[in-house]
N, C-alpha and C positions, 0 to 999 in steps of 0.2 A: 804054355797052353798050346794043343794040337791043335790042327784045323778043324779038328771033326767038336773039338770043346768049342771052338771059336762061333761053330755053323749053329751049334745049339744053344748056346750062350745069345747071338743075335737072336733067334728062333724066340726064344723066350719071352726075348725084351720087346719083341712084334705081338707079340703075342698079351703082354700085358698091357702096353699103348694102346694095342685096342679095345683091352678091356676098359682101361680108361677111360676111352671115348667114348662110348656108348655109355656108359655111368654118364658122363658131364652132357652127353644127348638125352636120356632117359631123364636125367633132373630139370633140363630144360624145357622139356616136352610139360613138365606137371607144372614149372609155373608159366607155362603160355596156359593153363588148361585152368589156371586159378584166373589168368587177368581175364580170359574169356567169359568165367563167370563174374567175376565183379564187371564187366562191362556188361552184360546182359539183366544184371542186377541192376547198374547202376539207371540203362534204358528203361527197365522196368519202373521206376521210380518215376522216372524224368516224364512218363506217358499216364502214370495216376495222377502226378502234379497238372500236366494240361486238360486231362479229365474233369477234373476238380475244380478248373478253375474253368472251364466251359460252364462246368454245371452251375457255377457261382453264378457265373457272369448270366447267363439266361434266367433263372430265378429272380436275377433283380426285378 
């Protein structure tokens, strides 16, 4: 193998590592972007249950 096979050979393998990472970032990014919404889902919940339970509680 020449040096100039050797330069493009690394080249490549830089080149596909980073495609790598950006894949294993981009998949990361979508589930930070699901637990964002079940947390906000789950808040959501958590503020009709103390609602609900105001409204109980003052009705008595």
């Amino acid at each position: 193998m020449t040096e100039e096979e050797r330069t493009q050979a690394q080249k490549r393998l830089e080149r596909r590592l980073q495609e790598l990472d950006s894949q294993r970032l981009s998949r990361g990014s979508t589930g930070s972007r699901i637990e964002k919404k079940l947390c906000w889902t789950l808040m959501f919940f958590v503020l009709c249950a103390l609602v609900t339970a105001v409204v109980l509680f003052v009705n008595i």
